[in-house]
RODO-640532 format. One record per residue (C-alpha): x, y, z. Coordinates in steps of 0.001 Angstrom, whole numbers, plus 500000, padded with zeros to 6 digits. Layout:
<nodes>
XYZ
...
</nodes>
This chain:
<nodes>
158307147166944663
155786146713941699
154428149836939956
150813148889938281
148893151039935800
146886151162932481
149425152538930848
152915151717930797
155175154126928665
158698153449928197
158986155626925725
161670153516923887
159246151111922853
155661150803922772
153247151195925660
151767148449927404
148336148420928852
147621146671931760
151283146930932559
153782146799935375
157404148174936994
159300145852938878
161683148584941119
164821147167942852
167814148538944660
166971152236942638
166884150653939591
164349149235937081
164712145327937266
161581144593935350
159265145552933061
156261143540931468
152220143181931794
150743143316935428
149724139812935453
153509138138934567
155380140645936959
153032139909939981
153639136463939642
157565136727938957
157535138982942300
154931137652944302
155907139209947655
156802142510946341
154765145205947944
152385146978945138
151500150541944370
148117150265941882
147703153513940277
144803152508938155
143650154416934839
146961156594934797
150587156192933107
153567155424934479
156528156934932373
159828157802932785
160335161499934549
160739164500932752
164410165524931837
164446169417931770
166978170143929554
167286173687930894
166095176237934391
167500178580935822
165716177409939623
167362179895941850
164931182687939505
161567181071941067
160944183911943128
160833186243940313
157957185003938523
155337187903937645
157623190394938235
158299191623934548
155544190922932413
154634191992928794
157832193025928214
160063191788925430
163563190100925370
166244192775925760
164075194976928755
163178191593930553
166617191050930652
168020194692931732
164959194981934379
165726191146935602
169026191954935976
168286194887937734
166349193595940265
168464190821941376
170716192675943164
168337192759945910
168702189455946976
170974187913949491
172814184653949262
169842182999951964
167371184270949089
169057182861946721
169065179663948315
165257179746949222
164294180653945670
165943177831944273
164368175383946507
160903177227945858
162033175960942213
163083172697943489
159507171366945163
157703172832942031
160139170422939752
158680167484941471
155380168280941613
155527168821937695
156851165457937353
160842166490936376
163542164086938046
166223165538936321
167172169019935646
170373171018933511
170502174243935389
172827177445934995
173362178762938009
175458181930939415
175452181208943013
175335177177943304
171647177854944623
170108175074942485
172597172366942949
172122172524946998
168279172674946721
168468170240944279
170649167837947268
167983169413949628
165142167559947847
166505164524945989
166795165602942257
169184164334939927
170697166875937619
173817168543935978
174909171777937068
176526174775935083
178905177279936745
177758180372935107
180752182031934322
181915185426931975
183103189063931930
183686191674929167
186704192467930320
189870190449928957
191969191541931494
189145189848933871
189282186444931984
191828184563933607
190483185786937026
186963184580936429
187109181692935329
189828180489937956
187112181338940673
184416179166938414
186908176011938525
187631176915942425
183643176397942521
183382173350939986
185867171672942626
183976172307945303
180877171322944486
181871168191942827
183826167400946263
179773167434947416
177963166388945065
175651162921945263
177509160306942881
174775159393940389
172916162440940937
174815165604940229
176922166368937785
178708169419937793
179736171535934432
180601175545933358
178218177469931440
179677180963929790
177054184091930121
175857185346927235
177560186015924138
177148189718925011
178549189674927836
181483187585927507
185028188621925571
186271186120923546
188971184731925957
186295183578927641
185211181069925017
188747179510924640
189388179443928187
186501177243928641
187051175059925753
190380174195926748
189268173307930613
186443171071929203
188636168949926742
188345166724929510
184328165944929114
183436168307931616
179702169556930778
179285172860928633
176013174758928399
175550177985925979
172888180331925319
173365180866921650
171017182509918990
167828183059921702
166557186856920618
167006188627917497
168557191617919902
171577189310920587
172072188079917123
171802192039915620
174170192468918258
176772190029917362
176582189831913673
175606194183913556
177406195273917371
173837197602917701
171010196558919647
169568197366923014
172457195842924520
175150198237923253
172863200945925050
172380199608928167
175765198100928654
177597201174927721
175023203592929878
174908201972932346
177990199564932962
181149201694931218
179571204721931703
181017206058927951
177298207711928115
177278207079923707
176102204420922283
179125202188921228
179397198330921442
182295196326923581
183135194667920521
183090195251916745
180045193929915084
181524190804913677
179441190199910002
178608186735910955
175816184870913250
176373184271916666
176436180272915784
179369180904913244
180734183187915819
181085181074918678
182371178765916232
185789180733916218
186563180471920303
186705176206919961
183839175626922225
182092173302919812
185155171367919734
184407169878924144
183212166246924275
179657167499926151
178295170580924876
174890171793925247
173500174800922725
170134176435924669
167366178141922571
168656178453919152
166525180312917542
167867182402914977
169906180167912935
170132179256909396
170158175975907724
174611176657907740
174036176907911228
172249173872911962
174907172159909651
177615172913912133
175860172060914462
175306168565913115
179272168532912340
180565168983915961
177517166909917759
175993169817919403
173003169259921558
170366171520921427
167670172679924824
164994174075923354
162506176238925162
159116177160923690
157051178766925851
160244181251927166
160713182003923441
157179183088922884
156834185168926280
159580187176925508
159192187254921652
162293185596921033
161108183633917954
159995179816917285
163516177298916947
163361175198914247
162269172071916191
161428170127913185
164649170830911315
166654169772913895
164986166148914220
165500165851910933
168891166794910731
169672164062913163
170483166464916047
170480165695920512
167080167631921427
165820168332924657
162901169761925811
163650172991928661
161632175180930779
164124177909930894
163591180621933785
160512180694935918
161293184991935694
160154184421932395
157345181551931976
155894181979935664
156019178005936062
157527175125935672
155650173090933674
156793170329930817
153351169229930266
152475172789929020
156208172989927189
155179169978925341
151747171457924515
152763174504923443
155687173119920947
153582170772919629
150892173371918479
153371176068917452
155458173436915666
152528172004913518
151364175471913026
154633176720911440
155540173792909260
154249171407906452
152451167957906916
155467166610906236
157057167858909233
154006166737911644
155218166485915188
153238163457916942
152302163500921042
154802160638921197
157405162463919684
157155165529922299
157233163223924895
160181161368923605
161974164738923509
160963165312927062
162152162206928417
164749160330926083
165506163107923997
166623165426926535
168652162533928333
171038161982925099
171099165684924797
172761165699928130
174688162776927608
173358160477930280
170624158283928196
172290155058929141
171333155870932919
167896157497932558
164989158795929689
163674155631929292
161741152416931584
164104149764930737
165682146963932837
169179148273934698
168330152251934372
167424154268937135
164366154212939187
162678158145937859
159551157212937351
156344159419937481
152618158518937624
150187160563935726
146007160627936173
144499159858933412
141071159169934944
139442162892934265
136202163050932402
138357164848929415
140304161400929310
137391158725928965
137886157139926890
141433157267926338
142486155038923515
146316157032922656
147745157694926361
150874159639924710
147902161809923287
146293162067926629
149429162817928124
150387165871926154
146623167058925354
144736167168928529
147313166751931705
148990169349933986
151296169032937221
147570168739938994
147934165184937478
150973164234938589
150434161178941203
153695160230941858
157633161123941231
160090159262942280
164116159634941874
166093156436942231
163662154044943823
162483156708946162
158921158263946141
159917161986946428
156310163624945657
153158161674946081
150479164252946406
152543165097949684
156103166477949914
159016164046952007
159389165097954956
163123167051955950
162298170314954083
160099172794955818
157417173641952910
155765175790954801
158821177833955452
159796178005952014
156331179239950744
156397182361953437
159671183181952629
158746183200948523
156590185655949543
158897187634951973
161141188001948664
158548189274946202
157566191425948026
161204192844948734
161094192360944819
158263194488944064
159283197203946921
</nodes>
């Protein structure tokens, strides 16, 4: 099959106008002008998308999919009260909800142009509706407990469900890892534990340094969190943390349990941190997920985007959970970064349309460790490949498509996304899951929600 547009973006090199995507077997076979490839392939059947972009598909560096149904419950609320009311309110659902949600989350990925996701997920929600629908993606088995009697217990249940899903998981496509909660939550053992079962390369996602209220509570032990989770989870009815407050920040903190020491480890928000911080994170090859517009909903903070390209660091770009930002959208993540990042620092630390959309694509895929399979339209990668309209009256001319791309697009422009060769979303859902049924039942669940 032959992919034509105006714009070809492979993101590892320059774009070509006029150009073309030669698509074979799942994988990229060829890529060139329109005029060389359609006479290298002559029988090839052709899709002509006209004035838009083809590029590779967004890599979401981090979701939380099986949340979809939540969005516009808590609003204008800040970190630590999102959090307590979120958690909350999830106890209403049932494992079918669950389930649903998730694949609510799943059709909206597509449609926003995202072939890949890195999700954390409790109940395994996201990694079936991500099988449901065709999505390639890694999967973290959320995992932790306060308790270090609990530890061992836990986490043998977490493996129990890392083996199982593997056992049924899509080779090529899913990828399964462990994710601890966070840091608040979880008693040191918890750390170690994990660190020693990863050794092996097995993915590792964190939460570390996201909201001032977690890194008061770490380095001071007093925040909202040693309220609420003494009030209303020990019951001691005073306000007195789990743990001592240990002096230091939650980077340096974590540092202690060995978990920067697995293969494939994958830091999410990082937003309070220091330039120490960003140093050891440069020592033990920590990716970072960073995720904007979650950040700035729940006043959070701004990461330090710029200092970590230019300390050399794995960035990806995340969407985080749709409780929090309402959609999922890596256009408007892009957007948003972009503008807050240029705000915040010098000239010298300029961030460029074709940088954000590097750290979308590419970026995100070496954060996750799979950039030698997708990120990028080169010969032998995979087929994840996304079409983008670029024919709007705010796009004429359009003489910078990376520009256009970031600037003036939405998932409204998304044409086309397609996972391994296969068209998955071209305006129009593929046909096997019952849209319709999802949509009613998103409601159904809100509404429960709400109730």
């Amino acid at each position: 099959m032959l992919l034509l547009a105006r714009y070809v973006l492979p993101v590892s090199s320059e774009h070509i106008e006029n150009g073309a995507v030669y698509v074979k077997d799942g994988r990229i076979a060829d890529i060139g002008y329109a005029t060389k490839l359609k006479s290298l392939y002559p029988g090839e059947p052709v899709l002509d998308f006209g004035l838009a972009a083809l590029m590779p598909g967004f890599i979401d560096a981090h979701s939380h999919l099986e949340y979809s149904c939540f969005r516009g419950l808590i609003n204008d609320v800040p970190y630590a009260p999102w959090k307590i009311l979120l958690s909350e309110k999830e106890k209403a659902l049932t494992p079918a909800d669950w389930d649903d949600s998730a694949l609510l989350g799943a059709l909206e990925t597509l449609r926003s142009g995202i072939t890949t996701i890195a999700d954390i997920t409790k109940t395994g929600a996201s990694f079936r509706a991500a099988q449901a629908v065709g999505l390639r993606g890694t999967f973290y088995r959320e995992v932790g407990t306060m308790e270090k009697s609990e530890a061992n217990h836990v986490l043998e249940a977490a493996y129990s469900d890392i083996e199982e899903w593997r056992s049924q998981a899509r080779t090529g496509y899913q990828r399964i890892g462990i994710s601890p909660e966070a840091l608040y939550t979880c008693h040191p053992l918890v750390f170690k534990y994990i660190s020693e079962y990863a050794a092996d390369g097995t993915p590792v996602a964190v939460h570390l340094a996201g909201s001032r209220e977690e890194y008061e509570f770490v380095r001071y032990g007093s925040s909202p969190f040693s309220v609420h989770s003494t009030e209303q989870e020990r019951g001691y009815g005073i306000d007195m943390p789990p743990w001592l407050a240990t002096g230091v920040s939650p980077v340096r903190y974590i540092l202690n349990w060995g978990i920067f020491e697995v293969p494939n480890i994958l830091a999410i928000h990082c937003v309070h941190v220091d330039d120490e911080d960003i140093e050891f994170l440069q020592d033990y090859d920590v990716a970072v997920a960073v995720c904007p517009r979650c950040n700035a909903q729940l006043g959070m903070g701004v990461a330090p985007l710029s200092k970590f390209i230019k300390a050399g660091l794995r960035v990806g770009l995340g969407t985080d959970s749709p409780a929090a930002t309402d959609t999922i959208n890596p256009i408007a993540e892009m957007q948003f970064a972009l503008l807050i990042q240029r705000a915040l620092n010098s000239r010298s630390s300029y961030l460029t349309s074709a940088q954000m959309i590097d750290i979308a694509t590419l970026g995100s895929a070496r954060a996750l460790g799979i950039a030698d399979e997708v990120g990028s339209l080169e010969a032998g990668k995979r087929a994840d490949i996304i079409a983008l309209d670029l024919s709007n009256s705010s796009q004429a001319p359009t003489h910078d498509p990376n520009s256009a791309i970031v600037n003036t697009t939405g998932p409204a422009n998304i044409l086309m996304t397609m996972v391994g060769g296969e068209i998955l979303y071209n305006g129009h859902y593929l046909p096997g899951v019952d849209t319709k049924r999802i949509f009613a039942r998103a409601e159904e669940m809100r509404l429960k929600l709400r109730a």
